[in-house]
Backbone bond lengths (Angstrom), bond angles and torsions (degrees), N, CA, C in turn:
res aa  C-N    CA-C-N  psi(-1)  N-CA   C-N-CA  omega(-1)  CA-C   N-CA-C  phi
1 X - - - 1.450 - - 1.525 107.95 -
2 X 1.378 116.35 116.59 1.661 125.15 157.12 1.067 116.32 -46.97
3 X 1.286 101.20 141.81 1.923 103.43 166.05 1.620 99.58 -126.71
4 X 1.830 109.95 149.72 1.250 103.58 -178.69 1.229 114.82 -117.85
5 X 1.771 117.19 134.84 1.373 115.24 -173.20 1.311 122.99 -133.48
6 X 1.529 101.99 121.44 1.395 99.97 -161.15 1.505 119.44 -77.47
7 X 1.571 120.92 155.80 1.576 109.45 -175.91 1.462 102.10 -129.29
8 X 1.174 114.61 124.97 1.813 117.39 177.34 1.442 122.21 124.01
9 X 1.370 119.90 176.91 1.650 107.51 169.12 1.525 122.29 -34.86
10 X 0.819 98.99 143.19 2.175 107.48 154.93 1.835 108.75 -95.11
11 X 1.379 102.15 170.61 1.512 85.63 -174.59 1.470 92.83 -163.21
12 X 1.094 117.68 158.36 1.853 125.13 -160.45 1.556 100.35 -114.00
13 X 1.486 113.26 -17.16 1.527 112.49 158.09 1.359 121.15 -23.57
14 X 1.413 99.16 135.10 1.788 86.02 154.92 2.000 91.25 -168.81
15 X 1.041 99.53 129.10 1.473 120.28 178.72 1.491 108.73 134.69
16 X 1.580 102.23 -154.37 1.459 101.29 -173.44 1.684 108.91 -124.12
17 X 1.211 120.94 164.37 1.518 122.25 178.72 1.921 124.66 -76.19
18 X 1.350 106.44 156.60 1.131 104.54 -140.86 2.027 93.99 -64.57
19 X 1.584 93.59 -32.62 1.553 94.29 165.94 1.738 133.99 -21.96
20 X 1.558 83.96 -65.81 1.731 101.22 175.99 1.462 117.01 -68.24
21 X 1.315 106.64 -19.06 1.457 94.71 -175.13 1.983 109.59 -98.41
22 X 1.018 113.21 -30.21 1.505 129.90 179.27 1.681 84.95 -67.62
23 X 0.864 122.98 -65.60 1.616 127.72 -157.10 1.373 110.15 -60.80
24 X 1.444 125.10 -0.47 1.381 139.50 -162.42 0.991 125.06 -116.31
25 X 1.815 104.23 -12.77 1.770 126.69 -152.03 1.490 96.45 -116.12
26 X 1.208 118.22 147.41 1.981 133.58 157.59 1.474 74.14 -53.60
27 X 1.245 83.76 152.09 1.970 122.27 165.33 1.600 99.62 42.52
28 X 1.470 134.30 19.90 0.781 120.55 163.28 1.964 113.83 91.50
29 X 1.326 106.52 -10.06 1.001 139.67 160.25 1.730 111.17 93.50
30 X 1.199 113.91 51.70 1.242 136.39 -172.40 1.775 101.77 -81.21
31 X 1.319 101.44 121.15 1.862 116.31 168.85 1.345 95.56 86.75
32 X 1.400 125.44 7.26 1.549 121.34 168.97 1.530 105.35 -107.43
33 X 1.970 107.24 153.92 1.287 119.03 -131.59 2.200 72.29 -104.70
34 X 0.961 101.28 149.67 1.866 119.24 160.92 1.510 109.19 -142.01
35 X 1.453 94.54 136.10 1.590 104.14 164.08 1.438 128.55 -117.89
36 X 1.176 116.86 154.99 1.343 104.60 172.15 1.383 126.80 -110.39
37 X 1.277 115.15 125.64 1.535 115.83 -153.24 1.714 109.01 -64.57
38 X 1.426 114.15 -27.88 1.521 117.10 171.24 1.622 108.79 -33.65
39 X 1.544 124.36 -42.11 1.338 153.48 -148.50 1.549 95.86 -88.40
40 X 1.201 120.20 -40.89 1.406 107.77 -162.20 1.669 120.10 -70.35
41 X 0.958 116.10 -16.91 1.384 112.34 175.42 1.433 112.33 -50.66
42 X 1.492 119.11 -38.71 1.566 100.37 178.36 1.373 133.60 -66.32
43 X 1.042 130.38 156.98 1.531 127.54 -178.19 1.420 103.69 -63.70
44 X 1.213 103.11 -21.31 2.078 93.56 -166.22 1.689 94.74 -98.54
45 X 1.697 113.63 154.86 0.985 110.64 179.36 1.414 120.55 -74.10
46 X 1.770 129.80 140.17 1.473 104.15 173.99 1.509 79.87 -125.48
47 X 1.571 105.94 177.49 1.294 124.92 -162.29 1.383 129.59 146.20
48 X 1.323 122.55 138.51 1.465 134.93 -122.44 2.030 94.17 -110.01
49 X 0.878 140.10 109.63 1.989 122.77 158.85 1.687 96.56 -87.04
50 X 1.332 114.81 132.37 1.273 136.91 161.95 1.354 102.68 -86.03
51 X 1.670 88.87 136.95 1.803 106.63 -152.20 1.875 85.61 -132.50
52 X 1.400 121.45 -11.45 1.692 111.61 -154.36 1.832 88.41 163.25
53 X 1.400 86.01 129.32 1.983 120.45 167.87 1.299 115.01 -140.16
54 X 1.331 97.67 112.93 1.481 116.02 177.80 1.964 100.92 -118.51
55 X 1.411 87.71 132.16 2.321 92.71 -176.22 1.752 65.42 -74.27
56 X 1.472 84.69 169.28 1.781 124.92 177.78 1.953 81.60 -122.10
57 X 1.784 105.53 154.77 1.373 107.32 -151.16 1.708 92.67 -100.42
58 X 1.363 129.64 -6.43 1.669 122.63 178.96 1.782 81.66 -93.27
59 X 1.245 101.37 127.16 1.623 118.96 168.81 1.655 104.46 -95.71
60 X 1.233 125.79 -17.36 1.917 114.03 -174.52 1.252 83.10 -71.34
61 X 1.809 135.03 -69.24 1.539 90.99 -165.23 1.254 123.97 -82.24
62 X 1.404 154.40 18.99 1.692 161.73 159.83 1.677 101.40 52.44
63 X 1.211 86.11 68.83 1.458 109.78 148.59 1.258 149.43 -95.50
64 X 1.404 147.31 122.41 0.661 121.17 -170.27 1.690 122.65 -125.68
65 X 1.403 131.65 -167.05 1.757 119.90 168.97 1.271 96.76 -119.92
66 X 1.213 92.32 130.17 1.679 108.82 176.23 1.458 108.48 -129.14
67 X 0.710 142.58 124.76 1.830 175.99 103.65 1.395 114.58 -18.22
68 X 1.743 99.23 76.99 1.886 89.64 178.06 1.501 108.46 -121.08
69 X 1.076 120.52 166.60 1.687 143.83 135.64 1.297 112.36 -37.51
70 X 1.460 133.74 68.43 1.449 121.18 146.67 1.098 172.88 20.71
71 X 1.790 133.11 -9.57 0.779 99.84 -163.84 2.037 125.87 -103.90
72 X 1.473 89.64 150.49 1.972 79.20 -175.60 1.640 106.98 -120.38
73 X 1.050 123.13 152.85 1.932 126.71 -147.54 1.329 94.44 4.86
74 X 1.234 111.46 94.47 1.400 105.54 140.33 1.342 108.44 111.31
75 X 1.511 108.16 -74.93 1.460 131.48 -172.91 1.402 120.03 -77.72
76 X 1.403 108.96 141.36 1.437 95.83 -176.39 1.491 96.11 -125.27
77 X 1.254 114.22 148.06 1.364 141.71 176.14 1.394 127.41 -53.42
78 X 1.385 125.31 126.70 1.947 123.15 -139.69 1.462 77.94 -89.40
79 X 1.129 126.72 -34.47 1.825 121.89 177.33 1.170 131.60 -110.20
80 X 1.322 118.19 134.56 1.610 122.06 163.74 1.490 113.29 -8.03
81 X 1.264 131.18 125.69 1.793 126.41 166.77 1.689 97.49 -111.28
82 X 1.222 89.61 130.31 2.088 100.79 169.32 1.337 100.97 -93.88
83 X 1.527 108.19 129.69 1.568 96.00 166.59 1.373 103.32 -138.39
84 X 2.120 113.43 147.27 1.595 100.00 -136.48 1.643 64.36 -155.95
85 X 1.910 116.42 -67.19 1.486 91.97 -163.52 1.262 118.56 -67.24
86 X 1.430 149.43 -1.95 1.438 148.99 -142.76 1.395 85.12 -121.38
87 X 1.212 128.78 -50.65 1.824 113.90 -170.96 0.829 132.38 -17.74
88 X 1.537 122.51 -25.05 1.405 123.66 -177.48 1.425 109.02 -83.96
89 X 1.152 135.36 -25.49 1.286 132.02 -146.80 1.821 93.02 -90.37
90 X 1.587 95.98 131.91 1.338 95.23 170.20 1.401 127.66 -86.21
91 X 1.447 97.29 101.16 1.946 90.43 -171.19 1.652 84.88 -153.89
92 X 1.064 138.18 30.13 1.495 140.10 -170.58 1.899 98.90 -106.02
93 X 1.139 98.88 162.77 1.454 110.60 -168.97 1.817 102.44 -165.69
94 X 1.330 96.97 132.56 1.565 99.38 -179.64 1.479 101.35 -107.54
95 X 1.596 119.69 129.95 1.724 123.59 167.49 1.097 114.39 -93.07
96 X 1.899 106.42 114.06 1.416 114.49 154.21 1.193 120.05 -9.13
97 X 1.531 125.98 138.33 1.225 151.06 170.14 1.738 100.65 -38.83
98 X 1.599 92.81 -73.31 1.675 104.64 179.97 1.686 102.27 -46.36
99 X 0.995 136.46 -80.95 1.791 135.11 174.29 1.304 113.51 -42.13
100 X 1.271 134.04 20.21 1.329 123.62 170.78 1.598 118.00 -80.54
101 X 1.448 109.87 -46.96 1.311 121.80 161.16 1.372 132.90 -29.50
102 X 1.333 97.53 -73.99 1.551 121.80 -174.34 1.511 107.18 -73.12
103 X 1.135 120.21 -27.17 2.024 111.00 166.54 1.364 110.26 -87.23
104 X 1.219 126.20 -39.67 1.199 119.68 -174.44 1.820 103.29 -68.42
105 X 1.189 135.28 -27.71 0.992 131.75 -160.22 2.063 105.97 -56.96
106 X 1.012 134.55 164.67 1.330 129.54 -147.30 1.109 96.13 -145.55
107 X 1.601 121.51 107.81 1.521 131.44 -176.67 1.845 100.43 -71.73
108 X 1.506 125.32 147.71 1.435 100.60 178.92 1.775 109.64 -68.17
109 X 1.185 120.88 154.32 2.063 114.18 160.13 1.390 100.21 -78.33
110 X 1.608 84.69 155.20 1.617 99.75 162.06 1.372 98.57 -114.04
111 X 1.613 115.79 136.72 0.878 141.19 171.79 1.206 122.59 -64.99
112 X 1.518 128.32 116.68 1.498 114.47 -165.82 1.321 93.23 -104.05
113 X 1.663 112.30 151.45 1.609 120.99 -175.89 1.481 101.70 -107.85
114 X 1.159 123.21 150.61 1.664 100.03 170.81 1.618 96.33 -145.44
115 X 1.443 116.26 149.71 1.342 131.80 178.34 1.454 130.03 -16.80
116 X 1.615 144.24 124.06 1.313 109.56 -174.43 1.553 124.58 -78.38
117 X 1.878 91.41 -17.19 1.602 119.22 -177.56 1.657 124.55 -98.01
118 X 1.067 153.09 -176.30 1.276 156.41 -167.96 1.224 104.93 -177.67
119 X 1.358 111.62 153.52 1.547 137.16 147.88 1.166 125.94 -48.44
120 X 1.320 131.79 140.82 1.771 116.95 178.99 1.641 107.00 -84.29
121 X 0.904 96.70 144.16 1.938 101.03 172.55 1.339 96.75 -42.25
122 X 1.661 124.80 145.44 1.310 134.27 160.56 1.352 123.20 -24.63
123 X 1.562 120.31 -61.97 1.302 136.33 -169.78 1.311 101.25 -49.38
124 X 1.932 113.26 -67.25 1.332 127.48 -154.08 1.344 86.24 -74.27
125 X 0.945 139.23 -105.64 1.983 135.28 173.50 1.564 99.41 19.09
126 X 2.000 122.29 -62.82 1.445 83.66 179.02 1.631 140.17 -102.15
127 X 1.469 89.56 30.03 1.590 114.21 -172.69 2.075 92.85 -90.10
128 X 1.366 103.40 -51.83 1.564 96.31 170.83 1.242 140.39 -52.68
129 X 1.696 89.05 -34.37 1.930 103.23 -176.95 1.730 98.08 -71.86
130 X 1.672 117.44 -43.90 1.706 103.51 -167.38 1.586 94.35 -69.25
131 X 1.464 141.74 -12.27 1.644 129.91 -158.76 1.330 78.82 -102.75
132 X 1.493 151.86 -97.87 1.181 142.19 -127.14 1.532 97.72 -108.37
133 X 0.810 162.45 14.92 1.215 158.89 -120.79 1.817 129.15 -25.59
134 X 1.703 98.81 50.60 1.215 114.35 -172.56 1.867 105.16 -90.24
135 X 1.132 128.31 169.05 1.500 111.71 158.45 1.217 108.15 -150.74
136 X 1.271 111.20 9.88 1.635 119.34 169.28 1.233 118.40 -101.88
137 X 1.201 126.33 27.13 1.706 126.46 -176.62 1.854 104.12 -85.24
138 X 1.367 91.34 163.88 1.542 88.37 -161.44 1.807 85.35 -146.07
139 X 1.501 101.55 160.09 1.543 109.73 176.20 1.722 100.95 -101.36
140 X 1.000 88.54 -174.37 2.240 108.70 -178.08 1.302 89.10 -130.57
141 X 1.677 102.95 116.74 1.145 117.78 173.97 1.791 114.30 -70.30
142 X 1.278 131.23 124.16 1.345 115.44 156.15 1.698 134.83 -114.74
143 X 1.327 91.36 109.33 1.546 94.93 174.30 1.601 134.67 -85.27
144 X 1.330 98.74 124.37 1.267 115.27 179.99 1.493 120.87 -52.30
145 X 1.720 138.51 109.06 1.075 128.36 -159.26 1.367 127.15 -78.45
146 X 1.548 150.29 132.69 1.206 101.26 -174.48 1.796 96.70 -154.82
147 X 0.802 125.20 165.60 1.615 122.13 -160.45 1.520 102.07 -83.36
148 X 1.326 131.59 7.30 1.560 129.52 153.80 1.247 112.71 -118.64
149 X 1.329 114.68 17.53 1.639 96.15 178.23 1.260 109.07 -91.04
150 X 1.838 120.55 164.58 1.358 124.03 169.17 0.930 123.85 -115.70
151 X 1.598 121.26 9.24 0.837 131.58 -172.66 2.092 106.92 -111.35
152 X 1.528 111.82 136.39 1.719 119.16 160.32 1.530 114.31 -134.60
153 X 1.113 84.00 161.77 1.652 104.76 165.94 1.610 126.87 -48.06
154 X 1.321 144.32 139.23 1.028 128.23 176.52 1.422 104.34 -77.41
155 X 1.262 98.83 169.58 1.742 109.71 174.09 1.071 94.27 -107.53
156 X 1.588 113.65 161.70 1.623 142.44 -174.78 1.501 94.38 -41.78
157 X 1.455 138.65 118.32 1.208 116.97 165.45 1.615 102.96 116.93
158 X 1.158 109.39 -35.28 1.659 93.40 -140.31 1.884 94.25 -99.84
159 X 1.280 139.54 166.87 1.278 131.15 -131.08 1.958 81.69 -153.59
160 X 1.822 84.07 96.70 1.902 102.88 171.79 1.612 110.90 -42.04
161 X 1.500 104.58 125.11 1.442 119.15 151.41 1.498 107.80 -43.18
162 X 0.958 128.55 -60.60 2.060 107.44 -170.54 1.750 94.90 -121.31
163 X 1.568 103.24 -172.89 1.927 104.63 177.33 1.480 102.27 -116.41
164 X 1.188 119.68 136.06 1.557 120.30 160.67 1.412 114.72 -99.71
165 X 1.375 112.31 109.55 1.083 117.97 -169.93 1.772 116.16 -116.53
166 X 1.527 122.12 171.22 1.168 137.58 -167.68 1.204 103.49 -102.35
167 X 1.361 137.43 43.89 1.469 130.20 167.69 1.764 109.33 -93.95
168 X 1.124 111.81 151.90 1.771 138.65 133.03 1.534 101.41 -15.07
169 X 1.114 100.19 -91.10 1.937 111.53 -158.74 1.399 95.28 128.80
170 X 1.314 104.99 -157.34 1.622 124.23 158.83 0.942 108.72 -65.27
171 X 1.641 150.81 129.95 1.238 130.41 129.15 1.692 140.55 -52.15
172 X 1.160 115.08 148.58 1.720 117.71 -159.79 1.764 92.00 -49.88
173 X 1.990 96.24 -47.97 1.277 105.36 -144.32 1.895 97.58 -130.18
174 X 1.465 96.06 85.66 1.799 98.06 -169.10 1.698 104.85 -43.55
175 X 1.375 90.39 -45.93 1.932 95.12 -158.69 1.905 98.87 -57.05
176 X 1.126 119.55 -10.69 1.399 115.02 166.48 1.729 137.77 -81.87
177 X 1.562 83.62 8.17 1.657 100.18 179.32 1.247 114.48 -146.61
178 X 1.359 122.46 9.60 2.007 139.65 150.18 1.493 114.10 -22.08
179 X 1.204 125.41 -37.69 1.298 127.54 -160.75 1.372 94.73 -126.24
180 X 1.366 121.60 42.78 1.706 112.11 179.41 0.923 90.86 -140.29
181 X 1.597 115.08 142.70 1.638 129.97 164.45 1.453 111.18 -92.46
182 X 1.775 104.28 107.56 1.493 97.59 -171.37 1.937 97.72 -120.81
């Protein structure tokens, strides 16, 4: 009895490259919807409309430029995206005509708000309380802005969708923190 053993990367791919699938289509497959399966884990739909295919001129690696419509959870992109280095990677998927509708369709987001203030990390909290002897000091959260996030800042006033807080969690190993005031 053989045994089989594999040698080299592993890879979470699964489909075919944007090559094979453009190269397969009328017009090159222009106004038809592709996804990329890397993408699907999110709840929101993402997914690409091909707008323009241009071959790239080294054919060993079969690449190609593709020119799509955007969109990823949810949102779709105010500009054209070219995508040229990723082509190769097989993780592309073309949606039936009939399924074009119903995936592309766009659940609304909820916007998550999050705190403008915080807790100090444990440590620093008790490095502040022995220097000033305050224990209510708090940081200013800053969030980084970015054209997929769902997450903002509250405004003066306004009362965060979830709490970000300064806890532990569970510990792996409780009996290793019995004698700690946390």
């Amino acid at each position: 009895m053989s045994t089989i053993k594999y040698i080299g990367r592993t890879t979470d791919f699964k489909g075919k490259t944007l090559w094979e699938i453009v190269g397969n289509l009328k017009n090159f497959g222009v106004g038809r919807i592709v996804v990329r399966s890397m993408f699907e884990r999110y709840p929101e739909p993402s997914y690409m409309k091909i707008v323009n295919v241009e071959t790239l001129p080294n054919e060993e690696t079969r690449k190609v430029k593709v020119t799509v419509e955007k969109t990823f959870r949810g949102r779709t992109y105010p500009k054209l995206v070219q995508i040229d280095s990723v082509s190769y990677k097989a993780d592309y998927r073309l949606l039936h005509k009939h399924e074009e509708e119903e995936y592309c369709r766009v659940a609304q987001r909820t916007e998550k708000i999050v705190p403008r203030e915080i807790d100090l990390p444990p440590l620093l909290k008790e490095f502040v309380l022995k220097e000033t002897g305050q224990s209510d000091k708090k940081i200013a959260i800053k969030l980084k802005p970015g054209h997929n996030s769902i997450y903002r800042l509250a405004k003066e006033g306004e009362k965060p969708t979830f709490d970000v807080g300064m806890n532990l969690g569970k510990p792996a190993s409780p009996s290793l923190y019995a004698n700690c005031d946390l």
